[in-house]
Structures are given as structure tokens and as C-alpha cells.
Biotite code that builds the C-alpha atoms (Angstrom):
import biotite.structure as struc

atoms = struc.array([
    struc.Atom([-36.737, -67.467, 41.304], chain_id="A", res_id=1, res_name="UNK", atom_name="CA", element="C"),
    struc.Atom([-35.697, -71.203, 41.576], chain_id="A", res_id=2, res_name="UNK", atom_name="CA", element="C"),
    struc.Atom([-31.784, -69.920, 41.784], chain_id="A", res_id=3, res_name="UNK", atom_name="CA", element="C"),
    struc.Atom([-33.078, -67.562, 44.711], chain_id="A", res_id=4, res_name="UNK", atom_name="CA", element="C"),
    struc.Atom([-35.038, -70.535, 46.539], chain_id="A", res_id=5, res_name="UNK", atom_name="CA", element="C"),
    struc.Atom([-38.090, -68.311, 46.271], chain_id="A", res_id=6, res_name="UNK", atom_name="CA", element="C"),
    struc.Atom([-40.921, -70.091, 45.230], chain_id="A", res_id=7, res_name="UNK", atom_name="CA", element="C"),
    struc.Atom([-44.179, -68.957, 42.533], chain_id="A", res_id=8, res_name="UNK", atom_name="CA", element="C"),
    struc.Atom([-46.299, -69.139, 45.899], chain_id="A", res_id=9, res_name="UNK", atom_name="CA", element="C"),
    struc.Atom([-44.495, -66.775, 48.163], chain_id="A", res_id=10, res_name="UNK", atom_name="CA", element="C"),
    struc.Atom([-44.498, -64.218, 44.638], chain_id="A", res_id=11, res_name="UNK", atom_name="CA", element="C"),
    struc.Atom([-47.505, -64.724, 44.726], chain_id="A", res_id=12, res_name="UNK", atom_name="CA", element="C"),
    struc.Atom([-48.152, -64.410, 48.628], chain_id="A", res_id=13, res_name="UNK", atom_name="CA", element="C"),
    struc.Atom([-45.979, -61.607, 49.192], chain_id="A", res_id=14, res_name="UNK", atom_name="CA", element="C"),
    struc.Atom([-47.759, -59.487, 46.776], chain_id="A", res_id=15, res_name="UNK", atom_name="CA", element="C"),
    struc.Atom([-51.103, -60.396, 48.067], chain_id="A", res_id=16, res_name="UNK", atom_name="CA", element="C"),
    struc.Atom([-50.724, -60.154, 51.435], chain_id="A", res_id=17, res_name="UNK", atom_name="CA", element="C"),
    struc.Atom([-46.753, -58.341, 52.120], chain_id="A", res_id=18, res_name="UNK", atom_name="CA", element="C"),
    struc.Atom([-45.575, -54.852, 53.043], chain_id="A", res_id=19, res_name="UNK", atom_name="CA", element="C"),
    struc.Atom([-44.574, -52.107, 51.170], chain_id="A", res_id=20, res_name="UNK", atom_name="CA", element="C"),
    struc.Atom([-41.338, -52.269, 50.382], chain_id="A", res_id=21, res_name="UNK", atom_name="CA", element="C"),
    struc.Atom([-39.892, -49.100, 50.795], chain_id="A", res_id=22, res_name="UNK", atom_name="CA", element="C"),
    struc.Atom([-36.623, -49.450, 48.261], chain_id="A", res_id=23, res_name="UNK", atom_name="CA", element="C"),
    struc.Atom([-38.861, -49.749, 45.180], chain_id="A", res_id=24, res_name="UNK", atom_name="CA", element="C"),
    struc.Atom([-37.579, -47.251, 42.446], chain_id="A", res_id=25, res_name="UNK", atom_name="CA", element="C"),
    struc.Atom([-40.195, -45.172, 41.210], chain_id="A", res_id=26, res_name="UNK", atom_name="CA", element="C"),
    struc.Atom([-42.795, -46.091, 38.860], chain_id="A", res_id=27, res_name="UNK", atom_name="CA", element="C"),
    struc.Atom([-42.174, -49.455, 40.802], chain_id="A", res_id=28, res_name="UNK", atom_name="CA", element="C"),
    struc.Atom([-44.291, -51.357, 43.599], chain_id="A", res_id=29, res_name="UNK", atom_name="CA", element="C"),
    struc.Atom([-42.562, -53.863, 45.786], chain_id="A", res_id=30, res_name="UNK", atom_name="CA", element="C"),
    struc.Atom([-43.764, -56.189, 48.665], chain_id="A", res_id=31, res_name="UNK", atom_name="CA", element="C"),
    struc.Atom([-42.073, -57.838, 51.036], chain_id="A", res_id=32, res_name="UNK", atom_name="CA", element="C"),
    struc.Atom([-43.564, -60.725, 53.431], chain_id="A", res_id=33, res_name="UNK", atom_name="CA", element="C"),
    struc.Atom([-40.882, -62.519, 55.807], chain_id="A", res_id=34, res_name="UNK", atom_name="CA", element="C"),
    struc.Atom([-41.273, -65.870, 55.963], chain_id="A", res_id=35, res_name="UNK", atom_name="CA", element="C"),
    struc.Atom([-40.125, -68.772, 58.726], chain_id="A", res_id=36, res_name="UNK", atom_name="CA", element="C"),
    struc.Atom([-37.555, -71.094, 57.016], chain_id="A", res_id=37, res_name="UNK", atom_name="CA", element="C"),
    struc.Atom([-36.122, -73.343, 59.501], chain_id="A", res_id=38, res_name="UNK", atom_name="CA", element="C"),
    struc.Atom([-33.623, -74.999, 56.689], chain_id="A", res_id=39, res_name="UNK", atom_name="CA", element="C"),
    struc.Atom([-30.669, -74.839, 55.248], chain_id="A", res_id=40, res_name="UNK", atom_name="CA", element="C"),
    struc.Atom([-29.669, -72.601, 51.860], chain_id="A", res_id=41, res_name="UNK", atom_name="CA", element="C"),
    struc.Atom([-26.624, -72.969, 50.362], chain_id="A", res_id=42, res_name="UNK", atom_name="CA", element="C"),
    struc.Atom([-24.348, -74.551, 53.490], chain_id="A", res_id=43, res_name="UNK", atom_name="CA", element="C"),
    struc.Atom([-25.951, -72.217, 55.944], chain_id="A", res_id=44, res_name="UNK", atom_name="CA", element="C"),
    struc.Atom([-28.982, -72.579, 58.103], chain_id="A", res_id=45, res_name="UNK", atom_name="CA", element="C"),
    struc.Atom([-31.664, -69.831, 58.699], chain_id="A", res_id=46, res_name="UNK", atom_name="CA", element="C"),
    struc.Atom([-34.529, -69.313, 60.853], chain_id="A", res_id=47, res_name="UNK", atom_name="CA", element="C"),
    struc.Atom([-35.934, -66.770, 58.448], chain_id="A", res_id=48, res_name="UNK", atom_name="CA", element="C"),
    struc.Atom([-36.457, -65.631, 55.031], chain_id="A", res_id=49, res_name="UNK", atom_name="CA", element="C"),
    struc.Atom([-37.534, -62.206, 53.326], chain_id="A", res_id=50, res_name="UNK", atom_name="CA", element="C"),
    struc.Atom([-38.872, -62.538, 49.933], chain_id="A", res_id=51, res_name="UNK", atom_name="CA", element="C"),
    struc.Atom([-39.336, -59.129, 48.381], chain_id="A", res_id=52, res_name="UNK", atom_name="CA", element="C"),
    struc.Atom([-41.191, -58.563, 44.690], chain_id="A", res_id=53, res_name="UNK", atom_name="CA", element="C"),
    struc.Atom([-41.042, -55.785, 42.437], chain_id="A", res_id=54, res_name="UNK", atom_name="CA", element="C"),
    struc.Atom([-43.258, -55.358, 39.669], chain_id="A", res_id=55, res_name="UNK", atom_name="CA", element="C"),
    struc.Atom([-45.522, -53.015, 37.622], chain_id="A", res_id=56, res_name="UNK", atom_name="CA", element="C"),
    struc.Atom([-48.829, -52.726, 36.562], chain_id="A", res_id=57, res_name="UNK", atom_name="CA", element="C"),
    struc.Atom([-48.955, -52.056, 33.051], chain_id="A", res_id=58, res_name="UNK", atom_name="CA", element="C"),
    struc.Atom([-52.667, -51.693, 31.238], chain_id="A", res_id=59, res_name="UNK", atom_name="CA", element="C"),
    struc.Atom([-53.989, -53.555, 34.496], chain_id="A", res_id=60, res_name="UNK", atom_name="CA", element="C"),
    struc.Atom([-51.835, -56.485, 34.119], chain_id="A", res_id=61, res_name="UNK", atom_name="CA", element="C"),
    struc.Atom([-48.732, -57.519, 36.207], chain_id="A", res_id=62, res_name="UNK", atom_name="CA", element="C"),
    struc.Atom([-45.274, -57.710, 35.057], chain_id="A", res_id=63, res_name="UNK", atom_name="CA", element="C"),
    struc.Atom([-43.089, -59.171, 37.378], chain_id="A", res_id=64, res_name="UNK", atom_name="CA", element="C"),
    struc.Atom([-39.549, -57.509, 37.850], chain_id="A", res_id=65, res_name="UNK", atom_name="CA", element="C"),
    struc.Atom([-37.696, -59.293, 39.649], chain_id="A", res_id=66, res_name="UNK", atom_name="CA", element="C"),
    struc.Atom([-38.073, -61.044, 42.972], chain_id="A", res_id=67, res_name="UNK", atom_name="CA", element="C"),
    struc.Atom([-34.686, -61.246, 45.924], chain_id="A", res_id=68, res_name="UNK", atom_name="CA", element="C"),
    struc.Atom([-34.768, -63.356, 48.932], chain_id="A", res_id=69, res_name="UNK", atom_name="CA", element="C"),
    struc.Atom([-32.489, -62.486, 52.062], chain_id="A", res_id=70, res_name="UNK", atom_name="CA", element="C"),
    struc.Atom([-31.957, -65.437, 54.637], chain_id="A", res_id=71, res_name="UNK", atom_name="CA", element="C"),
    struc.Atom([-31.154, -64.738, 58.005], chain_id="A", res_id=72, res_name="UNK", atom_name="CA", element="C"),
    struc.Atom([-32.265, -64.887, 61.895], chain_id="A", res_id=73, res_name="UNK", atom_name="CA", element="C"),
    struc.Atom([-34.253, -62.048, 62.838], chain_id="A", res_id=74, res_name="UNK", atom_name="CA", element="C"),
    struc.Atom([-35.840, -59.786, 60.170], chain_id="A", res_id=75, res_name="UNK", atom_name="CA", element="C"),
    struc.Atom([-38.314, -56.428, 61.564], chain_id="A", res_id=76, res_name="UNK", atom_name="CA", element="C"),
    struc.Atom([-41.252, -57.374, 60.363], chain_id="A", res_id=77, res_name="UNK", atom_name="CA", element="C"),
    struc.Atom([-43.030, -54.003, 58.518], chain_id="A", res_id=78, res_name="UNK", atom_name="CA", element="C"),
])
């Protein structure tokens, strides 16, 4: 997460309160939540970032996947 500037409280946001996401393989749940950024990542700055989670449920516990960020300007929102 740290080497995707996504932090353990937008993980845990974005599956609380994000969006299907709709590129989840299945078996698979994803979220996404788009988030303002207003900063800079990596040499660049953006207005916005998309945090999306994927993850399982596996005898009613979570198992986190893995977790990609996209920074940009404009993302649709759901």
C-alpha cells in the first residue's frame, strides 16, 4: 500500500463506504471510492485519486488482495 500512496484508512474507507468495482474477477469483491488529492505523487500533481480494493471473504473474515491507486484529474464517480 505505502509504495501505492494508499493509505490503511482509505482500504478501509473504500470498502466501507466505495462502489462496486466492476473489474473484480470472479469469486472477488472490489470497491472503489475516489478521493480529492490536491498533491503531488511521484513528480506529478493530481487533483484526484481512485483507490480500488479487492478482497475476499473467506469463513466471514477478510483477506485483502490487493489494493491499486490511479492519480489523475477527473475520475466518473460510480
Amino acid at each position: 500500500m505505502h509504495q501505492r500512496g494508499i493509505t490503511p484508512a482509505e482500504v478501509e474507507d473504500a470498502i466501507n463506504q466505495g462502489w462496486k468495482a466492476d473489474d473484480a474477477k470472479p469469486g472477488t469483491l472490489g470497491k472503489t471510492k475516489v478521493y480529492d488529492y490536491n498533491r503531488e505523487w511521484e513528480g506529478n500533481s493530481y487533483s484526484r485519486k481512485k483507490v480500488t480494493v479487492y478482497y475476499k471473504l473467506i469463513g466471514g473474515q477478510l483477506m485483502l488482495l490487493t489494493v491499486k491507486a490511479r492519480y489523475g484529474q477527473s475520475f466518473p464517480e460510480r
